[in-house]
C-alpha positions, -999 to 999 in steps of 0.1 A, spaced: -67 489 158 -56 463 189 -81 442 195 -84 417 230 -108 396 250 -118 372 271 -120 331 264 -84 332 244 -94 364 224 -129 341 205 -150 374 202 -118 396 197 -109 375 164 -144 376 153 -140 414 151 -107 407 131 -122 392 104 -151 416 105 -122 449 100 -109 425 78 -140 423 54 -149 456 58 -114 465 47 -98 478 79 -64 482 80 -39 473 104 -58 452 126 -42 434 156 -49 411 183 -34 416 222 -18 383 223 -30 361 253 -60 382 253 -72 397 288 -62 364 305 -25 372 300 -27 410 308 -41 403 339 -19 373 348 8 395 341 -4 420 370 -7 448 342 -29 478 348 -66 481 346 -92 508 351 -130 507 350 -131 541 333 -145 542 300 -123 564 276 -141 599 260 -129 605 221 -142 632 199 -170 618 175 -160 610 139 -170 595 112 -167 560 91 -173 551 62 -170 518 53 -150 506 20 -157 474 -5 -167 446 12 -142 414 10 -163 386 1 -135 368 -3 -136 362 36 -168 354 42 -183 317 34 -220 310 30 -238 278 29 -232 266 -8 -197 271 -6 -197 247 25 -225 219 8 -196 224 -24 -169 217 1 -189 186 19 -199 173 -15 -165 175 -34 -173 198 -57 -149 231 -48 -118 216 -40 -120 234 -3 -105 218 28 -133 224 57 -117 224 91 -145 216 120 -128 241 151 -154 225 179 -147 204 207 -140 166 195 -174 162 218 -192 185 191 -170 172 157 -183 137 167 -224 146 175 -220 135 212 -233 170 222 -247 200 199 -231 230 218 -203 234 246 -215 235 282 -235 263 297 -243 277 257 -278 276 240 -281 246 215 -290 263 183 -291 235 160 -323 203 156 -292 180 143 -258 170 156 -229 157 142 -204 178 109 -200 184 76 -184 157 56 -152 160 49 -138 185 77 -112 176 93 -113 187 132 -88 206 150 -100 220 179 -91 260 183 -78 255 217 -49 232 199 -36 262 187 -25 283 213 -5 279 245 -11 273 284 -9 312 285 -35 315 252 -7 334 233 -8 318 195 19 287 187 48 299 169 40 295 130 63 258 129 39 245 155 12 256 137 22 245 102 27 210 122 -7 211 135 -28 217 110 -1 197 82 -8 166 105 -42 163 91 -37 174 57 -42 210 59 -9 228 41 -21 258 28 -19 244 -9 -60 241 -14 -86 269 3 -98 265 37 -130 269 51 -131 270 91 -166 264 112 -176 262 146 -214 273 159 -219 306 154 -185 316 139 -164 328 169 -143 299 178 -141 295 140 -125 332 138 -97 324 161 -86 298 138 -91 319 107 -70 343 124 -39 321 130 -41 302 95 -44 332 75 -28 362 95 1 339 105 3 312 86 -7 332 50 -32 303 41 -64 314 19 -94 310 45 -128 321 47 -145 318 76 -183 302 76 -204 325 107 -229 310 96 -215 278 108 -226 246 125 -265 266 135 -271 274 100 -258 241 86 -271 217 112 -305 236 107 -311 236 72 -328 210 56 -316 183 28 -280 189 35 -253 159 41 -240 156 76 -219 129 91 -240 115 126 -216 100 154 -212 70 135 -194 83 108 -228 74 79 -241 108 57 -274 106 61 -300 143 51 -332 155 62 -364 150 38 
């Protein structure tokens, strides 16, 4: 399955690590997305493709993948031994706004979960939005403590962005990574759960 989109490929890696956890195999991403194919001057149509109906049936799911909210309150609180990489915009990470321009704002609180570090996704791709190689990317995330020797958990808002970056740390870096969709609108939304405001204290709704 080749998979491609707009923004960098967001939505496009989201449906990764959904074949991913539903245990599709050899899954793939159109590197550069449709940005790149079109740059390029490559072909395009507006006719949608007619194939014989089939069916699907769906193997064991692959929790594994998939983080829900306790495993990132076990992460913020120490407890799991789980690195938490925040994938927003430093903007977001830092509680100066609660969604990127021109997007709904889903959440009543702003700010992260303590202890993620933030790398923003766009960091990890090139001018063209084709991936880093894998020794800019080991650089990247190794600059801020992330080596691939604990488990990862990445987050954005709704778990897009947050799939692009699951994508390149463990499809071509071989990390362990699950990927929290539930993200910074389930997080930021629930109640009695640690967040760090914009400057830097952990305070918790009551």
């Amino acid at each position: 399955v080749l998979l491609y989109g707009d923004t960098n490929n967001w939505f496009a890696a989201w449906g990764a690590w959904v074949f991913d956890e539903y245990g599709v195999k050899n899954v793939k991403l159109l590197d550069g997305g449709r940005k790149k194919w079109e740059a390029e001057s490559r072909a395009l149509n507006n006719r949608a493709p007619d194939y014989a109906a089939t069916t699907y049936r769906v193997g064991q799911t692959n929790t594994a993948l998939r983080a829900r909210l306790g495993d990132a309150l076990a992460a913020a609180e120490g407890k799991s031994g789980t690195q938490l990489i925040d994938i927003r915009s430093a903007d977001e990470y830092q509680g100066k706004v609660f969604a990127p321009a021109g997007v709904p704002e889903l959440s009543i609180r702003a700010g992260h979960i303590p202890g993620a570090v933030n790398v923003p996704w766009g960091k990890a791709v090139n001018e063209d939005g084709t991936f880093k190689s894998k020794a800019d990317l080991q650089k990247l995330y190794a600059d801020v403590g992330v080596d691939g020797s604990k488990p990862i958990i990445t987050y954005c808002r709704i778990g897009e962005r947050s799939s692009h970056t699951w994508f390149a740390l463990s499809k071509i870096l071989g990390y362990q990574v699950k990927n929290y969709d539930g993200s910074w609108t389930e997080y930021g939304n629930s109640v009695g759960v640690p967040i760090n405001n914009p400057a830097g204290t952990i305070w918790a709704a009551k």
